[in-house]
PLY file of the C-alpha trace (Angstrom):
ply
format ascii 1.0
element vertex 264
property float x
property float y
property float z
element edge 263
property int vertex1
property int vertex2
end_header
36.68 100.17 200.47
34.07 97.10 200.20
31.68 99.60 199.60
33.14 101.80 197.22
33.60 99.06 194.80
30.55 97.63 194.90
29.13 100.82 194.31
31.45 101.43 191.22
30.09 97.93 190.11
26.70 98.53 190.58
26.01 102.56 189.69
28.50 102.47 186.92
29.52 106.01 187.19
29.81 108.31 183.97
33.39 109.98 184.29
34.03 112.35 181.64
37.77 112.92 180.66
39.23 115.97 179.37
42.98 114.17 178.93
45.46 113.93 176.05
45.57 111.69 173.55
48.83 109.71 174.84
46.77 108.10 177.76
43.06 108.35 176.63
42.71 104.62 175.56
44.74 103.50 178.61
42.60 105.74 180.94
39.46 105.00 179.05
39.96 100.79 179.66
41.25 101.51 183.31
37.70 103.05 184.02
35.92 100.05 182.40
38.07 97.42 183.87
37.22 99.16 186.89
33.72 99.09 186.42
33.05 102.92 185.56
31.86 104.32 181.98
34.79 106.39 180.45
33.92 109.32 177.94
36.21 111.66 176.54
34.32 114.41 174.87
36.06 117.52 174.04
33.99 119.54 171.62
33.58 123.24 173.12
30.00 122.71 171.86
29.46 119.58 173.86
31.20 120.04 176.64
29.07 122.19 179.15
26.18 119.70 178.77
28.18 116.70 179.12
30.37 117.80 181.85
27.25 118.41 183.75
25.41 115.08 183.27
28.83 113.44 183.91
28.84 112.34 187.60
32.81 113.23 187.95
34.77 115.49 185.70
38.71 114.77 185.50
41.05 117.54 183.79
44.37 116.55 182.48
46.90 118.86 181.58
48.71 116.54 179.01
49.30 118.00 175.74
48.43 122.02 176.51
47.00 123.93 173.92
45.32 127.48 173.94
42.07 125.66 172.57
41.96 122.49 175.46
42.48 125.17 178.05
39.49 127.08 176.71
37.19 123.65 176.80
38.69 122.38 179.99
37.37 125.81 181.79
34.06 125.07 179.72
34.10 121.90 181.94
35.08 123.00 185.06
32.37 125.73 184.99
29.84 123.17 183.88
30.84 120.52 186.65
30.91 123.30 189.32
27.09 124.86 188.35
26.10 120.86 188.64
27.87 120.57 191.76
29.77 117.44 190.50
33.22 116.76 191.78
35.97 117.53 189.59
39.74 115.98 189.74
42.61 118.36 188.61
46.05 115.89 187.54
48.42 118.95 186.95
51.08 117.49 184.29
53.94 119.28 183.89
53.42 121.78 186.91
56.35 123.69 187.86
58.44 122.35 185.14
56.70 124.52 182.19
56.07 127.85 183.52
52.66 128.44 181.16
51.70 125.06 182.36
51.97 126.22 185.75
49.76 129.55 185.75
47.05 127.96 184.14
47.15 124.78 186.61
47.23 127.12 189.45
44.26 129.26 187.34
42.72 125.69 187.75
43.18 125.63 191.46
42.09 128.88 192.18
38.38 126.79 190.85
38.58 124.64 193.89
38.89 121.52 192.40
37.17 118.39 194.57
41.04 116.50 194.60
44.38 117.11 192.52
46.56 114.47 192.33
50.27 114.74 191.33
53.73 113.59 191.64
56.14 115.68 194.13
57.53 117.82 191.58
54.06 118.94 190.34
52.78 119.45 193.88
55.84 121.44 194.65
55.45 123.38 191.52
52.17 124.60 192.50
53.09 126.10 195.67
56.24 127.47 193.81
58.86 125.24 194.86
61.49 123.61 193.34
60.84 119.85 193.22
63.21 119.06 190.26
61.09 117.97 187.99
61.70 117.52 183.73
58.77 117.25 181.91
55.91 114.77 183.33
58.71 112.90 185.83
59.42 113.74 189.13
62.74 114.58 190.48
61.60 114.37 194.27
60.32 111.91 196.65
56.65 112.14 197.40
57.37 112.54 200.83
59.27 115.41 200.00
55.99 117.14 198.90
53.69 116.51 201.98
54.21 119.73 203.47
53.20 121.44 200.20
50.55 119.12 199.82
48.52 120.42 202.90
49.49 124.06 202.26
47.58 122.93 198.80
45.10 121.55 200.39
44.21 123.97 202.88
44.53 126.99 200.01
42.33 125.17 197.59
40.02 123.11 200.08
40.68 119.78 197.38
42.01 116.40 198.61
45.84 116.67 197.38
47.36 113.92 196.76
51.17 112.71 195.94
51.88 109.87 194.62
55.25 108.08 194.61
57.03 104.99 196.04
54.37 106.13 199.39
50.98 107.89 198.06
50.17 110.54 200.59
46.34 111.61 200.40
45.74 115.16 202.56
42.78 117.20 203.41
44.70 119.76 205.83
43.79 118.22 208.55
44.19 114.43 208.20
47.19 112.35 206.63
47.05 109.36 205.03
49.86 107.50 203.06
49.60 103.91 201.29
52.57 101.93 200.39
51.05 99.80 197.70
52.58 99.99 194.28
55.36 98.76 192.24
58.22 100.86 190.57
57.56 98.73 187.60
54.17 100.84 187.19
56.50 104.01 185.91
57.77 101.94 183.03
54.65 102.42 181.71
52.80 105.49 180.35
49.48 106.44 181.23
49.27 105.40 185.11
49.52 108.18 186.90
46.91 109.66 184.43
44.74 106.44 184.95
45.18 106.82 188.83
43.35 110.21 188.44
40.93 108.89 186.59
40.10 106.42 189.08
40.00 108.93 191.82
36.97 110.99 190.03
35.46 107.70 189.58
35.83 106.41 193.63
34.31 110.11 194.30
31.67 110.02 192.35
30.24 107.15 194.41
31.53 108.00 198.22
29.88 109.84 201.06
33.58 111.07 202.21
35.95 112.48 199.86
38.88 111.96 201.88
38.11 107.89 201.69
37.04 108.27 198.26
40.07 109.41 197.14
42.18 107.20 199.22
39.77 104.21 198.08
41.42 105.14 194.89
45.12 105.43 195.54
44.56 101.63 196.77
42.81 99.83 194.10
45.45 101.63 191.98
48.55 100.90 193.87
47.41 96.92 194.73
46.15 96.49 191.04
49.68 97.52 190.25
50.82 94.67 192.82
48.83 92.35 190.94
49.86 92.77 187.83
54.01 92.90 188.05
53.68 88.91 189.80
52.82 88.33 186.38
54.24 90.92 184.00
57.26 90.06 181.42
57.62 93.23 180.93
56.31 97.12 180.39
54.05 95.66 177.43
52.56 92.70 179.51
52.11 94.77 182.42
49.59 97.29 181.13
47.54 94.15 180.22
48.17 92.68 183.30
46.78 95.47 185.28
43.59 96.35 183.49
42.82 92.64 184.09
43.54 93.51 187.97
41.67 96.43 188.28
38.50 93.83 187.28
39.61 91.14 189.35
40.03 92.09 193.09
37.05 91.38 195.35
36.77 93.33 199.06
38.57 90.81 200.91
41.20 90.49 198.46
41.93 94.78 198.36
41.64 94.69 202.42
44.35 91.41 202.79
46.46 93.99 200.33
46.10 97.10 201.24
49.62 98.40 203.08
48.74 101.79 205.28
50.18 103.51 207.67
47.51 103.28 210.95
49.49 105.56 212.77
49.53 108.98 211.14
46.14 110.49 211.99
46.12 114.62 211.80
48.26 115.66 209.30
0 1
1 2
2 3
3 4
4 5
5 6
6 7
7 8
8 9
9 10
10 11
11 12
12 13
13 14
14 15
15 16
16 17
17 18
18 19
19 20
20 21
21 22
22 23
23 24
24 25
25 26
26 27
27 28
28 29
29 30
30 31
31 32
32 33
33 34
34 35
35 36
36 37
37 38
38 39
39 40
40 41
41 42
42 43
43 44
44 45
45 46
46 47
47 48
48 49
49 50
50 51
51 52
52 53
53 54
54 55
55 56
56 57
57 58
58 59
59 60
60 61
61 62
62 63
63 64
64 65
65 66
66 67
67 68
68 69
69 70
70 71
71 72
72 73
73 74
74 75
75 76
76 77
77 78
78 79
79 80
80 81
81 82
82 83
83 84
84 85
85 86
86 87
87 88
88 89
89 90
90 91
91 92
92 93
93 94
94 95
95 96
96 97
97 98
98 99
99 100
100 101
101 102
102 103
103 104
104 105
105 106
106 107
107 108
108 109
109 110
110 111
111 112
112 113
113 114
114 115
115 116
116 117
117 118
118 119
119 120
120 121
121 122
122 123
123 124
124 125
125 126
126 127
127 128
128 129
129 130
130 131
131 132
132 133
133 134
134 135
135 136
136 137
137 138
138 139
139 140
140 141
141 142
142 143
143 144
144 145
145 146
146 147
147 148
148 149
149 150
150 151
151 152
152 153
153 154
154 155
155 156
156 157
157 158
158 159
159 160
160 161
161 162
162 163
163 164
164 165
165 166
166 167
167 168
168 169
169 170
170 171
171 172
172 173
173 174
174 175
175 176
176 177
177 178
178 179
179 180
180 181
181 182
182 183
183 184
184 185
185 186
186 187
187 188
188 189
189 190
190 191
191 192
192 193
193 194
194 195
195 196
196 197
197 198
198 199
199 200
200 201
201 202
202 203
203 204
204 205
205 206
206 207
207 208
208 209
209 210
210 211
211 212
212 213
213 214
214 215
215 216
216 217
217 218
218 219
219 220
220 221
221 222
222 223
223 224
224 225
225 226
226 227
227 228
228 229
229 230
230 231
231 232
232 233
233 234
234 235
235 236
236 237
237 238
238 239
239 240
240 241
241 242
242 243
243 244
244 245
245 246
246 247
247 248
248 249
249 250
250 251
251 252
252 253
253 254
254 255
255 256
256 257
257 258
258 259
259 260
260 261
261 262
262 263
């Protein structure tokens, strides 16, 4: 994890952001706090270059329309011809049935990693996780098992986040308990978390620890920031200013995993 963020501070990695306009400045100062460069270009016209000279590409499903789903394949085409990894956060799935076809259209791409909550997870494999709208109505852990069916259908790192973030390749496990339930009180984090997970993989030599790199910056920035948050308002603040405070020995003191686990 050392590694990974000095290498986000030092290469500065472009991540290019197909996402809706609800979280785009949120996501956009995550990725700077962070250390990455943000862009959120969404012309058709511009999109197939950019996606390609982007160094991770990171499709939200936020605020579906006929015309984003056209430019998000134009990015997912580009990203795949580059061979540039490419982060699928399916919002919505299995709570909005259109939603759902195209995010599992999506999936059929092979995305690098999709991260959701358990309802979206469960949604994709066509269960019924209980979710309305963007929130979940299940326990991450409830989603595991569909997260390595996922997994192994798609080949992507799947990942569910909740109260315990569970990160699965089909073969391995891995599940962080950092976090703070004060983080849902605030829009935008799940979608920044993704964000942040295209960035980590743009710079590691294993996508499984890139990914999980991710979930753990994200869940101990979260830490961070509700020691000193008043409130929802104070505690986006609070955690863009922890995502660009934490040094290596500071995220490794933090970081609460279980050791135990191993294959999935």
């Amino acid at each position: 994890m050392a590694a990974c963020l000095a290498a986000l501070r030092e290469r500065r990695p472009l991540v290019h952001n197909l996402t809706n306009a609800v979280v785009a400045n949120f996501t956009a100062n995550a990725l700077l706090a962070l250390g990455a460069a943000p862009a959120m270009v969404e012309s058709a016209e511009e999109v197939p270059a950019f996606a390609a000279a982007a160094d991770a590409v990171v499709v939200n499903l936020g605020m579906l329309t006929a015309a984003r789903a056209a430019v998000i394949c134009l990015a997912v085409a580009a990203a795949a011809r580059a061979r540039r990894p490419w982060v699928l956060d399916p919002v919505g799935a299995g709570a909005i049935p259109a939603r759902t076809a195209f995010a599992l259209e999506l999936c059929r791409l092979r995305p690098t990693a999709i991260r959701g909550n358990a309802s979206e997870i469960l949604g994709l494999l066509g269960e019924a996780g209980g979710g309305r709208g963007v929130d979940t109505g299940a326990a991450s852990d409830a989603a595991v098992a569909a997260a390595r069916s996922l997994a192994v259908m798609t080949g992507a790192i799947v990942v569910v986040t909740g109260a315990v973030d569970y990160i699965v390749d089909g073969a391995w496990l891995v599940a962080l308990r950092n976090g703070d339930a004060t983080m849902t009180s605030v829009t935008g984090m799940g979608c920044a978390a993704s964000a942040i997970v295209g960035a980590c993989l743009a710079v590691a030599d294993d996508r499984l620890l890139g990914v999980a790199h991710a979930l753990a910056i994200t869940g101990i920035a979260g830490e961070m920031a509700a020691r000193v948050a008043r409130g929802p308002g104070s505690l986006q603040v609070a955690y863009l200013d922890a995502l660009a405070a934490p040094d290596p020995a500071l995220l490794h003191a933090e970081m609460k995993r279980d050791d135990g686990g191993g294959q999935a």
